[in-house]
N, C-alpha and C positions, 0 to 999 in steps of 0.2 A: 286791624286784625292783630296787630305785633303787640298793641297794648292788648290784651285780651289775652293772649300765649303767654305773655308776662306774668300777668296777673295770675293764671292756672298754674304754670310753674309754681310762684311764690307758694302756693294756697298746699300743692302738692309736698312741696318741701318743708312747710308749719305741720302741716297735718303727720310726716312721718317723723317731726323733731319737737313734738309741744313740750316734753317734761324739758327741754332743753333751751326753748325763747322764752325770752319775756314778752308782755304786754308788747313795749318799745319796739321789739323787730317783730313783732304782730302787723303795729301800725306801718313802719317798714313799710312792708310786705304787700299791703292795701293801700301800695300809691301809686295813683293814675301818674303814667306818664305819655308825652306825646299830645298833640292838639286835641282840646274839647270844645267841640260847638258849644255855642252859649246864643241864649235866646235873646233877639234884636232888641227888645223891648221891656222896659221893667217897670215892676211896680212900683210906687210911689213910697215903698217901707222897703225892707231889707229881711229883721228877723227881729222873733219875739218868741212869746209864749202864749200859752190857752190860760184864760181864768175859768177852767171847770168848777161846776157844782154850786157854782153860787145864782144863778139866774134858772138853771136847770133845773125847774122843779113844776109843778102841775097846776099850782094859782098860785098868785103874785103870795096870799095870807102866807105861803110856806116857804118866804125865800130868808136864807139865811144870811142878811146883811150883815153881820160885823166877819163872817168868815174872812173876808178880805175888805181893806183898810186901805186910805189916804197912803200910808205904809208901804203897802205894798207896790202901787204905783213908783211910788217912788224907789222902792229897792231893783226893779224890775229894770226902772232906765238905768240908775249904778251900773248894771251889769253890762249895757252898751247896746239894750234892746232898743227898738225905735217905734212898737207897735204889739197890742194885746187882744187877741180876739177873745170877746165874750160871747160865751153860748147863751143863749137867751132863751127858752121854749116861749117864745109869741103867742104862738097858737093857739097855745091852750091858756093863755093870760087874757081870754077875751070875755064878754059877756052872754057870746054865743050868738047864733042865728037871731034874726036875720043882719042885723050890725054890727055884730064883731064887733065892738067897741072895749078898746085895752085899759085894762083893769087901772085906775089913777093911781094906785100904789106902785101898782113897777113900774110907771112914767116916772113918780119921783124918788123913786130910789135907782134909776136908770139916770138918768139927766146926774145926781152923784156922781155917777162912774163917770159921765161923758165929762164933768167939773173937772175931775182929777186927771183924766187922760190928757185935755188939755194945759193943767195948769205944768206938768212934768213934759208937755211938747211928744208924748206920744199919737200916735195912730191908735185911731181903737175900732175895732170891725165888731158892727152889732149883728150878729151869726144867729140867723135865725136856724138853732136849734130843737125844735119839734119834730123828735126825732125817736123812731124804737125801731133797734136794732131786728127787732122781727117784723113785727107790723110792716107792711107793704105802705108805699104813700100812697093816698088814696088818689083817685082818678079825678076822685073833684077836688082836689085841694087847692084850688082857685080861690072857692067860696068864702075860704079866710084868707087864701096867702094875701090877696088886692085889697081889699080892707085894711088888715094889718097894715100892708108897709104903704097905702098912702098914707095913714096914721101916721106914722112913724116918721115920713119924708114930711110932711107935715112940720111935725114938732121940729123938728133939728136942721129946716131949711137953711134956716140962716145961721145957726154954728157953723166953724169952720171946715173946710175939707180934709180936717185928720181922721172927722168920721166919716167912716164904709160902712157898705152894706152888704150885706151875703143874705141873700135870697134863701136858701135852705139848706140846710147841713145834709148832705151824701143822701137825697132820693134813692129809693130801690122799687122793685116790683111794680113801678109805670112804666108804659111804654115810650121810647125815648120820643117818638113825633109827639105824643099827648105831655111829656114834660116840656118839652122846646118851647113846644105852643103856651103853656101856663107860665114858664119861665117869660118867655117875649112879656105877655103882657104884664107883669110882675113889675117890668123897666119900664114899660109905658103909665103904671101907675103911681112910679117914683119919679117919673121925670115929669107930669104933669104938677108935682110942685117944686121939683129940688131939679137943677138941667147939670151941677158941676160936681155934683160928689159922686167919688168910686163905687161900682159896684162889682161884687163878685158875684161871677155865674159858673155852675156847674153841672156836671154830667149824671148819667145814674149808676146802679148798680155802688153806689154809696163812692159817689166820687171817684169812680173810675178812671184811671189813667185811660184804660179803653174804649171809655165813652167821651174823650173831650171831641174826637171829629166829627161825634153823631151830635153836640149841641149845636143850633143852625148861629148862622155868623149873622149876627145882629147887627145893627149899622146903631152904633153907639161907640163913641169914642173914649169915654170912661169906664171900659170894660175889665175886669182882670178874670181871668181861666181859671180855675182851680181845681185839684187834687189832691189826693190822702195817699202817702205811703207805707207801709208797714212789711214789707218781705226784707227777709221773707217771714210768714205769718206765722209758721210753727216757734221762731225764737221770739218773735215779739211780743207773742200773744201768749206765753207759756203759763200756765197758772189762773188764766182769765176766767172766770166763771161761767162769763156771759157770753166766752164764745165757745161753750159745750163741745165734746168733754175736756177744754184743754187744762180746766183745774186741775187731771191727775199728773197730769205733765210739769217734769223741773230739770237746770243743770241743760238744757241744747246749747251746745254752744255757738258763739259766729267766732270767724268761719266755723263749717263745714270740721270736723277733726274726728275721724273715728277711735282714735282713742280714749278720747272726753264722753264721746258722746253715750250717754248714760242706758241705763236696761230698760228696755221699754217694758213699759208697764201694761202687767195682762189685764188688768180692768179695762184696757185700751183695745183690745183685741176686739177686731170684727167692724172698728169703729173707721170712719173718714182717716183719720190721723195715722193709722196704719199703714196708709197707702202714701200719706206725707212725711211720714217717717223715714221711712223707706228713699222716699227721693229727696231725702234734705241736702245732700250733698251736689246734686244738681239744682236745689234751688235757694242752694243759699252760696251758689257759688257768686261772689263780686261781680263778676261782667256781665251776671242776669241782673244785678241791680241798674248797673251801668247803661243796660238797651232799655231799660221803662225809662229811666227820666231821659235818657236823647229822643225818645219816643215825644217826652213832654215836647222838649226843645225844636224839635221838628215842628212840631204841631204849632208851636210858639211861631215860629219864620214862617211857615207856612202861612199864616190868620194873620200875622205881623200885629201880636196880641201880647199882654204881657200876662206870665204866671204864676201862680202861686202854691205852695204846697201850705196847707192850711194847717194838715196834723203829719205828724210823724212821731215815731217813740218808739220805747223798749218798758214793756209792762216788768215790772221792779219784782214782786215779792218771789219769782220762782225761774228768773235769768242769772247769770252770775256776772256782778258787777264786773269785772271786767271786759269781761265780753260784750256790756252795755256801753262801756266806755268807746272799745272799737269799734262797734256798729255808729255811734254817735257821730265819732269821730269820720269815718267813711264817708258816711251817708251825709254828714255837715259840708264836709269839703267838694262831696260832687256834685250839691247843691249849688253851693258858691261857683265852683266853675264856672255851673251854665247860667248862670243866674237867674237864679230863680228864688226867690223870696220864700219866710218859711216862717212859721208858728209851732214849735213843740208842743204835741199834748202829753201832758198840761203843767201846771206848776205846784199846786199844792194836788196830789194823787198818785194813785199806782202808775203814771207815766213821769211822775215830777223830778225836780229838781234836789229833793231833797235825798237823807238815807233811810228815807221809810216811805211809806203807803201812808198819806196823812198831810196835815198840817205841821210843817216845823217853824224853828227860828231861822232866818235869817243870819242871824251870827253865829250860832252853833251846828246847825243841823245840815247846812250846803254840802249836799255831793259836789265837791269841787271838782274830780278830774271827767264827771260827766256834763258839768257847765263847760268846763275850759274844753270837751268836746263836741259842745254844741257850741262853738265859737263865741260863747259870752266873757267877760273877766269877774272869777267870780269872787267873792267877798272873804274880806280875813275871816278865819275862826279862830272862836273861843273855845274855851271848856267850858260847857252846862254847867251851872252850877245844882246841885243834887242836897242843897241847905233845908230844911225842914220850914212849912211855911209854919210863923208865929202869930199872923194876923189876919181878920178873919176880910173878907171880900166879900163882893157882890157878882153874883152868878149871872143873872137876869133884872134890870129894872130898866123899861122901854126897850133894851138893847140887852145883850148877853155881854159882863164885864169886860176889862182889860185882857185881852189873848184869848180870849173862850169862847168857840166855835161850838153854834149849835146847831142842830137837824132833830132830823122826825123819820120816821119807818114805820108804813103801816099798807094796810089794802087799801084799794081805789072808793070802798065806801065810807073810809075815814075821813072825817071834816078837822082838817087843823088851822091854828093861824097864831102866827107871832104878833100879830095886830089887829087882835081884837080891843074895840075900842072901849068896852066896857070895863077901865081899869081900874083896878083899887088906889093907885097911883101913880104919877104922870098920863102919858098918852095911849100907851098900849098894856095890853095886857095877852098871856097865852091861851088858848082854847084848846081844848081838845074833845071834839061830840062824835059820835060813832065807830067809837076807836073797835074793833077785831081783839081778839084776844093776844094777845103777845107786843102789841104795836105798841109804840113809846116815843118818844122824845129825850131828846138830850143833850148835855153840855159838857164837852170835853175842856178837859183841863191842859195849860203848859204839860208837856214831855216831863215823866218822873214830877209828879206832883206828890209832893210827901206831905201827909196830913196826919203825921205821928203825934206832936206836941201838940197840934187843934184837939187828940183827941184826949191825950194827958191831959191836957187842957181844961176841959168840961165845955168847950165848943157846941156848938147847934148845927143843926142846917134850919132854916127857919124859911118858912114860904107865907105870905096868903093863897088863900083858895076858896073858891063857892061852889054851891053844886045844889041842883034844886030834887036830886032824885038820891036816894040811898048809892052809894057806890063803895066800890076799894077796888083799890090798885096798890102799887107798890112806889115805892121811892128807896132807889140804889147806889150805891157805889158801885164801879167796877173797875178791876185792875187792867190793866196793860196786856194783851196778849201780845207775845213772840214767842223768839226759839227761848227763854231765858222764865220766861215770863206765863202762868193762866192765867186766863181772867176770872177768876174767884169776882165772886159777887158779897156784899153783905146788904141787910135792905131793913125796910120798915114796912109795914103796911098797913094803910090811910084807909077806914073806913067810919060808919056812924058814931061808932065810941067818940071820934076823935075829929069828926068833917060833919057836924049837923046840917042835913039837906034842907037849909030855908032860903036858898037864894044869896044870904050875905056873906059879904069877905068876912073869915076867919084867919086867926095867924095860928100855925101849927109849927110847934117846935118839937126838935126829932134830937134828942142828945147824941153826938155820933157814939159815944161810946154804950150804947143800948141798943142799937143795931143785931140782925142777926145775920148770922153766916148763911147761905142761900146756895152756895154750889157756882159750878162752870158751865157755860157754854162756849164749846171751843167751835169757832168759826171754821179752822182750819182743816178740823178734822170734824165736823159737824156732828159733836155728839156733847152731848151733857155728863158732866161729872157731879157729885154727891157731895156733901160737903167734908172736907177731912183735919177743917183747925188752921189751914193754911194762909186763911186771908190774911194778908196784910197793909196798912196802912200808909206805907210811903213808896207807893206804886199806882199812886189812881191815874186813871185812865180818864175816867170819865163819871159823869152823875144821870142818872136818867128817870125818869116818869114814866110805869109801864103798866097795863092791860092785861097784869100777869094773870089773874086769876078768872076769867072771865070775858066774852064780850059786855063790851059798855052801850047797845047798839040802844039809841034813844036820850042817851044822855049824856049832858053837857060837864065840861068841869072846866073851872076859871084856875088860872096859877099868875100871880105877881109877886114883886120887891121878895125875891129868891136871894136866899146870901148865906154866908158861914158867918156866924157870929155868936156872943156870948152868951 
C-alpha cells in the first residue's frame, strides 16, 4: 500500500508542476519501489518484438515477402531481442473444408522465416493470427484450428525448440468452457506429433488478463499463459481507426495531467470515449497498471506456469512521443520485475519501433529513446541521405527490389497474387482479377525517394502486362503524406490504345515526365483534394496499380519485370 501512496503523490505533484518537469523527473516519478512479486516460473525467451503484416493476410498468393528480410532478423537480435512472434492467419491459408490442407506456398515461404530465426539463435512463435477484431470466434473453429496445427506440428517436428506455438491470437465472443474445450484439444493435436516444443495458450475476450483463471489448467508441462496489455486504452489506442471513434482523438497524455490534457472533441460527444474520458485520470493512474500485471503474476504462482505478455504498445501517429517513451519505459520495467516475458506490437507499424507509422531503416529511422525504453540497445543513427536517385531500378521482378515493400487493398471479392505462376519472366508473376473499383496494389519506395533527375532525365516506368478482356486502370505516383507533406498523386492510364486484350505479355512504357497531375487523397482527413500544380517529384512515397475508373469484376490483368529505366 505505501508503494501505491507514493506513486499517487508523485502523479499528483507532475500533474500540478508539468510546464516545470522534464521527461527525466517524469520517469522519476513512475518508479516502483519496495518488493514486487515476480512470477516462479519463466519462459523460455525474455523480449522481442511482433513482425506484423507480413504473414497477416487472407491467402498465402497475397503475402508480402520481401517486407521483412534475412536483415531484419538479424537487426532485431543487435538490439539484444531473443525472440519474434509472427502473426500468421493459418486459417484462412487453407484449402478449405473438409481438409484444411495449408496452402504450399506459405509452408515455403514460412520454413524461410523459421531459416533465419534460427540461423541468428532467435525464438520464433508461429501465432496463429486468424483473427478480426470484430467478427466473433466462431464456436466451431475446431474444424480448422486441428487440422491446421497438426499440419504445422507436423512439418517442424523435428526443428529445434526455439520454435512455439500460439494457438490463436485473443479469441472473443466464445464462451470460455466451449474455448478451453477447443483450446485442450488444439495440444492434444500438436502433441500427437511434436511431445517438446512450447506452446502458448490463452484466454478470451481478446487475451484477457481477466480470463487467464477461466482457461482450464491443462496437464502439459510446456505450457506458457498468455496476455495483451494496452491501459490504459484511451492513451494507447488514440488515433486508431479500427478501434472507432478513437481516430478523432490526439495529445492524451500518460500520466494522467490535466493541464496537457487536450479539448475533447465534440464529434466525440454522446460516444463510449465520453465516459473514458472523463475517468482517465483514475484509469491511467500507474498503480491500476501495477494491480493487472500482479493479477498476471498471482495467477503465474498460483498454476506455477510461466507467462507471457505477447503484445503491448503505444499506437504512434496521435500520442505524444514522449509520453510513449514514459509509458514504455513504466510498463517495460514492471514487466521485468515480475518476470514476465514480452513481445512489443510491432516493429515495422503504427505500434513500431520506428519515427513513423511504416516501414523504416534501421540506421536512420530508430526511435532510439522509445527502444532504450523498451529495454533494447538501440542502434547508431545516421543522417538519411535526401541525394536524388540517378539510376534507374527494378520495382518487381519474382520479388519487389532492394528496400521496396509491397501490398494490395481491395474488397473480399478481389482475387490477388504475387505468385502467379504464369510469368513473363522468371518464376512469378502479379495478378489482379476482380478488383472493386478503387482497389490497387503497390510499392513503396525508401523514405524521401527523390525521382527529380529520373525525371530530367527522360526515365520510364516500364512494366509487362496481359489482359485477355478490354480494361484501364491507372498507374501512379504518390507523395508522402504527413504534417509537411499531401499526397498529390500524378498517374497514367493503361487502356486498349495502349494494353491490347489478346492474352500476350506486352511491355508498356510510361515517360515519367508525361504523366498527369491527378489530385489528393488525404487519409487523415479523409477527403479528396483537386489538383493545384503542387506535385512534386522528390517526395515519392510510393507507386501503385489502381481500379480507379471502374470495377474490373470478370477480369484478369498479368504485371511482370516492373522497373525505372531508360
Amino acid at each position: 500500500m505505501k508503494r501505491f501512496i507514493m506513486i499517487i503523490t508523485a502523479i499528483i505533484f507532475f500533474s500540478c508542476n508539468s510546464t516545470e518537469n522534464s521527461m527525466e523527473s517524469t520517469l522519476d516519478f513512475l518508479t516502483e519501489t519496495g518488493t514486487v512479486a515476480a512470477a516462479l516460473r519463466s519462459a523460455p525467451f525474455s523480449k522481442g518484438v511482433n513482425f506484423s503484416g507480413w504473414f497477416e493476410v487472407y491467402n498465402a498468393q497475397r503475402i508480402p515477402f520481401t517486407q521483412y528480410t534475412e536483415q531484419d532478423f538479424a537487426d532485431v537480435k543487435s538490439l539484444g531481442a531473443d525472440v519474434i512472434r509472427l502473426p500468421v492467419r493459418l486459417n484462412d491459408m487453407t484449402s478449405g473444408a473438409p481438409d484444411y490442407t495449408l496452402d504450399p506456398l506459405l509452408l515455403r515461404l514460412l520454413d524461410m522465416a523459421v531459416d533465419w530465426a534460427q540461423k541468428y539463435g532467435l525464438y520464433l512463435i508461429i501465432d496463429n493470427h486468424s483473427f478480426h477484431p470484430v467478427n466473433h470466434t466462431p464456436h466451431d473453429v475446431d474444424k480448422v484450428l486441428i487440422p491446421v496445427w497438426s499440419q504445422i506440428a507436423r512439418r517442424y517436428r523435428n526443428r529445434g525448440n526455439f520454435l512455439v506455438y500460439e494457438i490463436l491470437n485473443e479469441p472473443h465472443g466464445i464462451p470460455d468452457a466451449r474455448w478451453g474445450e477447443i483450446q485442450g484439444r488444439a495440444i492434444e493435436a500438436i502433441r500427437a506429433h511434436d511431445q517438446r516444443k512450447w506452446i502458448i495458450v490463452g484466454g478470451t475476450d481478446y487475451n484477457s488478463v481477466n480470463k487467464l483463471s477461466a482457461i482450464p489448467n491443462y496437464q502439459d508441462q510446456f505450457l506458457i499463459y498468455t496476455f495483451h496489455f494496452y491501459d490504459p486504452f484511451l492513451f494507447t489506442h488514440q488515433g486508431a481507426s479500427w478501434a472507432e471513434p478513437l481516430e478523432h482523438l490526439s495529445g492524451i497524455p500518460f500520466p494522467h495531467n490535466p493541464i496537457r490534457m487536450p479539448r475533447f472533441p465534440s464529434v466525440l460527444r454522446g460516444t463510449w470515449v465520453e465516459g473514458a474520458f472523463r475517468n482517465y485520470a483514475a484509469d491511467a493512474a500507474p498503480y491500476k497498471l501495477l494491480e493487472v500485471l500482479d493479477k498476471v503474476v498471482a495467477f503465474s504462482n498460483e498454476r506455477n506456469v510461466p507467462i507471457f505478455c505477447g503484445e503491448y504498445g503505444v499506437y504512434i501517429p496521435n500520442s505524444p512521443n514522449d509520453d510513449r517513451v514514459v509509458w514504455y519505459d513504466y510498463v517495460t520495467k514492471a514487466l521485468d520485475r515480475r518476470n514476465i516475458s514480452r513481445t512489443s506490437w510491432d516493429y515495422y507499424g503504427g505500434f513500431g519501433i520506428f519515427n513513423f507509422d511504416g516501414k523504416g531503416d534501421f540506421r536512420t529511422d530508430v526511435n532510439t529513446e522509445v527502444v532504450k525504453a523498451m529495454g533494447f540497445n538501440p542502434p547508431a543513427q545516421t543522417q538519411r541521405s535526401a541525394s536524388p536517385l540517378r539510376s534507374g531500378f527494378v520495382v518487381f521482378n519474382d520479388f519487389p527490389g532492394r528496400d521496396i515493400v509491397s501490398g494490395f487493398w481491395g474488397d473480399e471479392k478481389a482475387d490477388f497474387s504475387f505468385y502467379d505462376t504464369n510469368a513473363a519472366d522468371g518464376d512469378f508473376a502479379i495478378r489482379m482479377s476482380d478488383f472493386g473499383r478503387y482497389n490497387a496494389f503497390w510499392f513503396a519506395f525508401p523514405r524521401n525517394g527523390n525521382f527529380t533527375e529520373l525525371v530530367s532525365n527522360g526515365f520510364f516506368l516500364e512494366f509487362k502486362s496481359r489482359t485477355l478482356q478490354p480494361v484501364q486502370f491507372d498507374v501512379r505516383f504518390i507523395m508522402e503524406e504527413n504534417a509537411d507533406s499531401i499526397p498529390w498523386r500524378i498517374s497514367f492510364t493503361v487502356n486498349e490504345s495502349n494494353l491490347t486484350p489478346n492474352g500476350r505479355w506486352q511491355t508498356i512504357r510510361i515517360p515519367l515526365n508525361n504523366m498527369r497531375e491527378q489530385g489528393a487523397w488525404v487519409n487523415s482527413t479523409q477527403t479528396w483534394l483537386n489538383p493545384r500544380g503542387e506535385f512534386k517529384w522528390d517526395n515519392i512515397n510510393r507507386l501503385e496499380f489502381a481500379a480507379e475508373h471502374q470495377d474490373l469484376t470478370g477480369i484478369s490483368i498479368w504485371f511482370d519485370s516492373i522497373r525505372i529505366t531508360r
